[in-house]
N, C-alpha and C positions, 0 to 999 in steps of 0.2 A: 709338512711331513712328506720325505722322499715313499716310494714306491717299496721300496726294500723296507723299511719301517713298517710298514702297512703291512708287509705280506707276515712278518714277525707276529705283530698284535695279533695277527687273523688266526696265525699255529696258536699261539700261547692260549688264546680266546676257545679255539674249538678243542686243544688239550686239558682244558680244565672244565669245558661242558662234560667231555667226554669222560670225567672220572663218577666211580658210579659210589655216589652219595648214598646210597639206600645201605640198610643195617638189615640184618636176618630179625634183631626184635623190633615189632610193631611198634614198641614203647620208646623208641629208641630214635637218635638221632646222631647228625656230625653237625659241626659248626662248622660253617662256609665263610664268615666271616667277622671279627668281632673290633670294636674299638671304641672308647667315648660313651662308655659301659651299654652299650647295645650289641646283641650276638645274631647274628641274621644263621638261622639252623635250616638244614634240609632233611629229608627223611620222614620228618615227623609227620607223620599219612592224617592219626587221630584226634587228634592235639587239642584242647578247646581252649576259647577264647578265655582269658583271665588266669588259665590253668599256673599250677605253682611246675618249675621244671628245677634237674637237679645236672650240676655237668661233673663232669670227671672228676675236678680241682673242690665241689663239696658247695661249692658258689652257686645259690637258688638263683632262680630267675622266672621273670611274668612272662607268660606270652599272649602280645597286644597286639601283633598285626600275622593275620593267618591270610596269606599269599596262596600261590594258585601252585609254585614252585618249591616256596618256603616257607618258614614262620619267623619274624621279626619277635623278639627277647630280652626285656628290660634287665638289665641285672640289677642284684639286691646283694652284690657285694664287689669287692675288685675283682678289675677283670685282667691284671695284669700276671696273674697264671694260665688263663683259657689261649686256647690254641687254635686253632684251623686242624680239621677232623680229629679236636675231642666229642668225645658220646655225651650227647645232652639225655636223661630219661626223663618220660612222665611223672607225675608223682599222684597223677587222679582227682588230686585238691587243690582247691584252689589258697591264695594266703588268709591267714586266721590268725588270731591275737588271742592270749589268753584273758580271760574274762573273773569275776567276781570279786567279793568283799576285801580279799587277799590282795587286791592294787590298791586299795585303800592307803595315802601316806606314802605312796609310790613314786618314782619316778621313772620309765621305762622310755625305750626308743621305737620309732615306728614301727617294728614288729611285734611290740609288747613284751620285750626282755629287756627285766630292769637292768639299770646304768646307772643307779646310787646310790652300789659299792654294797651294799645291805644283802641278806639273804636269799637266795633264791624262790621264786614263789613255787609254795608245796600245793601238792591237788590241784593241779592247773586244769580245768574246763575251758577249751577252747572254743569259739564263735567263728564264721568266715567275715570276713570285711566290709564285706559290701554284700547286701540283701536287701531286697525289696520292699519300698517304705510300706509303713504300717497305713493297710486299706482305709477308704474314707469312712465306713460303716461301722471300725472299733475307735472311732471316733468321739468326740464331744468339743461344746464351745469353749474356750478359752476363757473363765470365771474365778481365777483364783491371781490373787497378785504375785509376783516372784519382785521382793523389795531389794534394791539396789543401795540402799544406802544414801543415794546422792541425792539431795530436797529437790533440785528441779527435773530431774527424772523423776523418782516418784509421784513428784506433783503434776505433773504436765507432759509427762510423754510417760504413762506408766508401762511396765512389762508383766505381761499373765505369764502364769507356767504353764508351756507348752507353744510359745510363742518363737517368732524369731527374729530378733530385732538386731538390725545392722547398726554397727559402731563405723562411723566411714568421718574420714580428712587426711588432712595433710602430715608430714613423720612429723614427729616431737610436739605432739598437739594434745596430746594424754589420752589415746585413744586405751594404751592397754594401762594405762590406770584408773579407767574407770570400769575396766572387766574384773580387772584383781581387788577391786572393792567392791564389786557385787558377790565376786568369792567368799569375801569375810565377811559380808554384811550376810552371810547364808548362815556364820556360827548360832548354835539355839534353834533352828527351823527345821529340821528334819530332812536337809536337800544335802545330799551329794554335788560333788561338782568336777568336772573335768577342765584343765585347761593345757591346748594341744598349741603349742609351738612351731612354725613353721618358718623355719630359715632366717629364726633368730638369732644373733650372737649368743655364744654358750656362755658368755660372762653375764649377760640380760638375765637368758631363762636360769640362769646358779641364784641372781641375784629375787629373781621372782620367788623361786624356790626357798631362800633363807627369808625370803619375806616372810608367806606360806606357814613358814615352821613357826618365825617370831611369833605370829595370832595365833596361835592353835588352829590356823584353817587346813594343815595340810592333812592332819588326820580324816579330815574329811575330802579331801579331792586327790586325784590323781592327777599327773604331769606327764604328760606325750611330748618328747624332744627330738625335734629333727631339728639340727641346726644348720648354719649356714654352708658347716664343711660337709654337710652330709650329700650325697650322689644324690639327682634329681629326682628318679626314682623311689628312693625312700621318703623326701618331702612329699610327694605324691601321695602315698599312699597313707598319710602319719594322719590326717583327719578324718580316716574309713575307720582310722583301729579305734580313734580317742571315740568316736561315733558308738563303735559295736560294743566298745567298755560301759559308753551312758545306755545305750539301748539294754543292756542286761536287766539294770537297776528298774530302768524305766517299765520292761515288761514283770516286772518282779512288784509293781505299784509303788512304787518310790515315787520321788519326783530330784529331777535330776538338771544342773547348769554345766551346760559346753559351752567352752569361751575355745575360737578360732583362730587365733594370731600368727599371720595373717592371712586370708584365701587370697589378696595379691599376687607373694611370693608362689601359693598354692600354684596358682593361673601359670606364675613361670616355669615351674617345674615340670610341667604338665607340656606347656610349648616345647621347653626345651626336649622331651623323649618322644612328643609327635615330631618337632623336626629331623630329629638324629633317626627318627625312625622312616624316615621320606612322605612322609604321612602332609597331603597338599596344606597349603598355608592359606590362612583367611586374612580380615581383618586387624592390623596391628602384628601379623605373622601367628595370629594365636591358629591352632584349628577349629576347622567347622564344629567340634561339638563339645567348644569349652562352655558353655549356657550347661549342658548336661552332664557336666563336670561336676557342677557348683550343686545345681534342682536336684539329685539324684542324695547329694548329701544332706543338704538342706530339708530337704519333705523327708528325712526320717524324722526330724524333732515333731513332738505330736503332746495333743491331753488325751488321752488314753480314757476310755469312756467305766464305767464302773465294771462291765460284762469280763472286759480285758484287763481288770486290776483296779485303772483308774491312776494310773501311772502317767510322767511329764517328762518332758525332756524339753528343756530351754533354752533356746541356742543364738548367742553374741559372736556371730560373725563379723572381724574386723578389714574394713578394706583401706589401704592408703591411696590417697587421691594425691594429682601431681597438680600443684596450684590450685589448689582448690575444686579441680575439673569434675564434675562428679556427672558428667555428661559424657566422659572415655568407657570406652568398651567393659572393661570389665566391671567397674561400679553400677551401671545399668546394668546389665545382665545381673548382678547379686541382687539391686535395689528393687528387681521385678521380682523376685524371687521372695522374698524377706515380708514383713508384715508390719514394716515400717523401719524410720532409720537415723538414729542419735548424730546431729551431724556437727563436727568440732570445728569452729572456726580458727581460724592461725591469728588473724587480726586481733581477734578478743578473747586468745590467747595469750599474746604479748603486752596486751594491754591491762594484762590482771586478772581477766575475768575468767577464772577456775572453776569449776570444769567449764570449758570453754562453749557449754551446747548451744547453737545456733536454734532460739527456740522457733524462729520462724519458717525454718527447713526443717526441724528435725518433727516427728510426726510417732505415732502408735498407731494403726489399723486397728486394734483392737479397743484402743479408748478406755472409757471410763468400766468398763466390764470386769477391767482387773483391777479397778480402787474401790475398795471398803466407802463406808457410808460415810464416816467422818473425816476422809482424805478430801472424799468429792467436795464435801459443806466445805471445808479453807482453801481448796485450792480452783474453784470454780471459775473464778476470774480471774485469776491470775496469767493465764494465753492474754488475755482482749488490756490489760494494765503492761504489758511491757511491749505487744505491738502499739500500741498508740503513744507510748515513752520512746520508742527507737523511729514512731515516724514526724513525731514533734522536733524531735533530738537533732534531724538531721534538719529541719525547716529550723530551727531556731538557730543554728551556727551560723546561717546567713542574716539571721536580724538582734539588733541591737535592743530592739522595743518589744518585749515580748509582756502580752500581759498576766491579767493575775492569773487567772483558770488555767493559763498553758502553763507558767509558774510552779503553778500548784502541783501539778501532773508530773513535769520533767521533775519538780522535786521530789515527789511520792517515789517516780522511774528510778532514779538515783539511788531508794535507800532499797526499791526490795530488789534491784540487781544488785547491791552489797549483801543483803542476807540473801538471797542464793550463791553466794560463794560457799567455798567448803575447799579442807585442807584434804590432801589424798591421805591417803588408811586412816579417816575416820568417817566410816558409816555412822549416819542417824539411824537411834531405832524408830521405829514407826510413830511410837506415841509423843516422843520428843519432837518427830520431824512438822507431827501433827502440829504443836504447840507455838514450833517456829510459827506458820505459818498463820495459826490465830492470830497472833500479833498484828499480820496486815492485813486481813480479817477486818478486827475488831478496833483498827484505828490505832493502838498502843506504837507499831512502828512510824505512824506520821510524828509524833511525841519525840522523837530521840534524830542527833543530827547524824548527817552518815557514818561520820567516826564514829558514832557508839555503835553502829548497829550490834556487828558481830561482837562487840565486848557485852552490850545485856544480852543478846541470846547465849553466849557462852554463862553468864552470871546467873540468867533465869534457869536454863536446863540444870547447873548444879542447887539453885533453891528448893525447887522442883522435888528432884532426885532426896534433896534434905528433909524438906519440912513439911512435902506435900505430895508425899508417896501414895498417900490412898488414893489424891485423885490420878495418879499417873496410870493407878491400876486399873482405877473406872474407866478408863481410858480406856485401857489395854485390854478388857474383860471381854468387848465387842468391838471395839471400836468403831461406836455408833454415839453420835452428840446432839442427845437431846433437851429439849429448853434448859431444863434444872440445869443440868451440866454444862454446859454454856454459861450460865451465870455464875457457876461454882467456878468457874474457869478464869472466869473476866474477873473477877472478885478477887482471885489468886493472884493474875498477872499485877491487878492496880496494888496490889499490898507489895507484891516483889518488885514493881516497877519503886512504890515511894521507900523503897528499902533502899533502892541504886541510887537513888534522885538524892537522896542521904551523905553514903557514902562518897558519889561521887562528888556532891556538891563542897561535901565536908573537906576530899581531899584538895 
């Protein structure tokens, strides 16, 4: 650059310090510069951090970086009417969603203004977004089951209400169809449910939603949609509002399911307006305080102790992992965070094996605290029967000569990883799931080759439902199995099992 050039840049440079940005209202601002929907404002003296702002064109805006000169200004809508010295004003408030029973059946978008096409919500009570998780002292332990429907989650990796359990693998591995059958598996139990979308294709979250409606589940939850066309911004902030919607319920003593799909994209969203914001770069480009991005939303879900209602909020935050890696930045960070974490393998995905959970990675912190008395009695070994099936499994593909005891084992391994298969949207209910489960238990599944399994557990759950409803009830009245009932049990299965043995033999 010649000399003459330089001496240019230096006028233009000290002509544009030189213009005086400051407004006669305190409240008030000019916009110095805007693009890439970020407004870098000056003037603004009071301003506070998170505060909601309004500009000339009607277009809100967050303000997230309070400068020593300026305030850096996420926008919350186009920025392709804002100008260079329009009046930004304060608004005092920070963003807030509307709240209660009235989202019920909803569908709304990160602000909490529905988007499907339906009525307006009347009596709207508004909440702010983000507030400070519920203290450790209106607390209590996590002691109630939240049933997911799926046989090997409930059995072996169970979830308490109040809990937080991380759904984490690889894309197309069924991570969000196993959140959308914990949804419906909530019909009959008195749970609400939220589930917040994040930089999903809007053909996905349409087709979630006609899911939703098909079960009757949608009367009971509400749908937070940011999708993939939406401003980074709004992704951003769509898991604070779906949050402040379950926390209502929750302090209201409900107990309540947030499903997160996915705090991945969240993570990007969030890069994306720290970088456009100049805001230093970390690890992977994320910033330095993506960990309290994630913690700050996360430790609101809680079991609400009786003093404070006694209210839950349950939360399936999903994270996609790039080959498997669950050692990349952001899956640590959420996996510290969480109280354990369902992990979907790709391999035994493709290979059949639905829901695909990795029972050896995947884990509960909270354990058996959230299974009933007669879950614990059938599913007690069932961990210790399919690690020593998957470590025989891989020793015996290199031998030819395997004897009978290891035989016996990899063939037991074979038939109850067929019956924990399960088809997506159908949840087990509890007492059926129970039943399954007696089966290998009590020996009835060594009896049947692996092609029957799931055709007698389908045949027994409808005899069952037929001819043997009291005991389903017995069941269901506590669901605690004692001696009597045990034998009432096993007595039932050997009659339905030579009912199959019958039939099938006949056909």
């Amino acid at each position: 650059m010649d000399k003459q050039s330089e001496r240019i840049i230096e006028r233009i440079k000290s002509r544009v310090e030189g213009l005086n940005w400051e407004t006669e209202d305190q409240d008030a601002g000019l916009v110095y510069s805007v693009g890439d929907g970020i407004a870098f404002v000056k003037g603004l003296r009071d301003v506070l951090s998170g505060e909601l702002l309004k500009f000339d064109s009607g277009v809100m805006g967050l303000a997230m970086n309070l400068e020593s000169d300026q305030v850096g200004v996420v926008l919350l809508g186009n920025d392709s009417e804002i100008r260079e010295k329009d009046k930004v004003f304060r608004t005092k408030h920070v963003v807030d969603t509307p709240i209660g029973d009235a989202l019920l059946g909803r569908v709304v978008n990160a602000l909490g203004i529905p988007i499907d096409g339906l009525n307006d919500i009347e009596d709207k009570t508004f909440a702010p977004i983000e507030v400070q998780a519920t203290a450790v002292m209106a607390r209590q332990s996590v002691n109630q089951p939240l049933l997911t429907g799926w046989k090997i989650i409930d059995a072996m990796i169970p979830i308490g209400r109040g809990q937080r359990e991380l759904i984490i693998g690889d894309r197309q591995t069924g991570k969000t169809s196993i959140a959308v059958n914990a949804i419906l598996n909530q019909k009959g139990h008195d749970v609400y449910c939220v589930y917040v979308a994040i930089g999903q294709k809007a053909s996905t979250i349409t087709r979630i939603v006609e899911q939703l409606r098909r079960n009757d589940a949608l009367e009971y939850t509400t749908v937070v949609a940011s999708p993939a066309d939406d401003m980074a911004s709004l992704q951003y902030i769509a898991p604070y509002t779906g949050c402040t919607i379950a926390e209502y319920w929750m302090k209201q003593g409900r107990d309540v399911l947030i499903v997160y799909d996915d705090l991945s994209k969240h993570a990007v969203a969030y890069r994306t307006i720290s970088l456009l914001l100049r805001r230093p770069s970390g690890r992977e480009a994320y910033p330095g305080d993506v960990f309290y991005l994630h913690s700050r939303l996360l430790e609101r879900s809680a079991k609400l102790n009786e003093k404070h209602g006694g209210g839950s909020m349950t939360a399936l935050p999903i994270i996609e992992t790039q080959a498997g890696d669950i050692s990349a930045y952001i899956p640590t960070n959420v996996i510290s965070i969480t109280d354990g974490q369902l992990f979907l393998n790709l391999d035994a995905f493709n290979s059949g094996k639905r829901p695909a959970v990795d029972s050896g990675l995947s884990v509960s912190r909270v354990g058996s605290a959230a299974q009933t008395q007669a879950m614990k009695h059938v599913a007690s070994s069932l961990k210790l029967e399919l690690a020593s099936y998957q470590d025989l499994l891989s020793f015996a593909q290199f031998s030819t000569d395997v004897d009978a005891k290891t035989r016996e084992i990899l063939d037991h391994g074979s038939k109850l990883t067929e019956l924990l298969k399960q088809d997506v949207n159908k949840p087990l209910a509890q007492e059926l799931l129970i039943l399954s489960l007696f089966m290998n238990k009590y020996g009835f599944l060594d009896r049947l080759n692996v092609a029957e399994v799931l055709s007698f557990e389908s045949f027994m759950h409808d005899a069952m439902k037929r001819s043997y409803s009291g005991l389903l009830e017995e069941i269901k009245a506590e669901y605690q199995l004692s001696d009597s009932l045990i034998e009432k049990t096993k007595a039932s299965l050997e009659e339905i099992y030579t009912l199959y043995r019958g039939i099938h033999n006949g056909a």
